[in-house]
Each structure stands twice: as C-alpha cells, then as structure tokens.
C-alpha positions in Angstrom: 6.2 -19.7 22.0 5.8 -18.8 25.7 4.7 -15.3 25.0 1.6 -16.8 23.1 2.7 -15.9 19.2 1.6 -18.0 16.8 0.5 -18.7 13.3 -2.7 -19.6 12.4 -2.8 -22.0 9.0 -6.7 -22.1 7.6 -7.5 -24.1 4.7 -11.2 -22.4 3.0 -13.7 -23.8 0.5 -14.4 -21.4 -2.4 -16.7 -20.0 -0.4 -13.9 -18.3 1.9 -15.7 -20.7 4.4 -13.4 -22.2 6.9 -12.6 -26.2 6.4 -9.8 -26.8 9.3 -7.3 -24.9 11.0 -3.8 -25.6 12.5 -1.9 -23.4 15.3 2.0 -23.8 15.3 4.0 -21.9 18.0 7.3 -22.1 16.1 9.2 -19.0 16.0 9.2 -18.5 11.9 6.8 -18.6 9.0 8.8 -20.9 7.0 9.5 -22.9 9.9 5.9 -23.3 10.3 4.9 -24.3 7.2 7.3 -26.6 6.8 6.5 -28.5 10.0 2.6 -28.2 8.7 3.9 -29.8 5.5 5.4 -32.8 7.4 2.6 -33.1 9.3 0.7 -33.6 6.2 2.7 -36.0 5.1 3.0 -38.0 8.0 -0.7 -38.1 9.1 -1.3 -38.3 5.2 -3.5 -36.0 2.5 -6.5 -37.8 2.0 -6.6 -38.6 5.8 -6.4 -34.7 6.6 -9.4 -33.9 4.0 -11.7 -36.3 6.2 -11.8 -34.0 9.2 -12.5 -30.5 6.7 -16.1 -28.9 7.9 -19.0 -28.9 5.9 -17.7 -32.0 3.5 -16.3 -29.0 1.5 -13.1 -28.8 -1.1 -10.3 -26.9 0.0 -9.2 -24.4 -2.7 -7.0 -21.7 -0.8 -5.0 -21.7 2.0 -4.1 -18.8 4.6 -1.0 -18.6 6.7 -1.4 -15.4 9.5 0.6 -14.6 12.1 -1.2 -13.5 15.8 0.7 -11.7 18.7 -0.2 -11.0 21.7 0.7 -7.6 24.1 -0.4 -5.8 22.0 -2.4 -7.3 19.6 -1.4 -7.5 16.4 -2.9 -9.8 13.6 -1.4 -10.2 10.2 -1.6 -12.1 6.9 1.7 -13.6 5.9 0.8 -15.3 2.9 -2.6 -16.8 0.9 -2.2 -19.5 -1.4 -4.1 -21.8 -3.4 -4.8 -25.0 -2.5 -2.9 -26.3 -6.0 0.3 -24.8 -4.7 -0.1 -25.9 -1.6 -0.2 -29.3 -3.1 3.2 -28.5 -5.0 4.8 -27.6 -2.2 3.5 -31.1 -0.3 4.8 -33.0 -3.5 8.2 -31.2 -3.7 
C-alpha cells in the first residue's frame, strides 16, 4: 500500500522466539494470507524452513496488521503451526 500499511506474518519456535518473517502490502488479511500461502507453495515448505533463525521448529504463527499516521499495531490472528499446515494442504 502507498500509505505504508502492512501485515507482518512471523512464524516463532516454542520459545515465542522469532524464526522468519514476511511483510505483504495487500489491502486485506485474507488476502494476505492467502498470497503467503501461495508463496509457500510455490517456493515450496521444506525449502522455506531452511532460511528459519536459530535452526529452530516453527510451532505458531502470528498474522498483525501495522499502520502508519498514527501508529497503530494490531494482532489479527495467532495460529499454530499444524493449522497453518492445514490450510497450506487444503
């Protein structure tokens, strides 16, 4: 978006420390998610856990949404990393 918006889509370890990180500038959450989920399985899973920090196992993943003027920061969903999985298999 040209105003700056964004979501932010983290993947943690089970340590709620942060693996990777993806920004999309689409104008909805589902929209994002679903073009994360593409991305996913066009760049392909096992590829994607290759570039996690620390070596570490994904288990939950965040979706927030981050505005700017003014600055507003919120969570629009947390998953885990199983039904993230469902949702890349469905």
């Amino acid at each position: 978006m040209k105003n700056g918006n964004h979501f932010i889509i983290s993947i943690h370890d089970e340590k709620n420390r942060l693996l990777n990180f993806e920004r999309i500038s689409l104008k909805t959450a589902d929209g994002s998610y679903n073009h994360f989920i593409n991305f996913i399985k066009s760049y392909g899973l096992e590829n994607y856990k290759h570039s996690f920090n620390l070596g570490g196992i994904a288990t939950t993943l965040k979706m927030q949404h981050i505005s700017f003027e003014p600055y507003n920061e919120k969570m629009v969903f947390i998953k885990s990393f199983d039904e993230f999985l469902a949702d890349l298999n469905a």
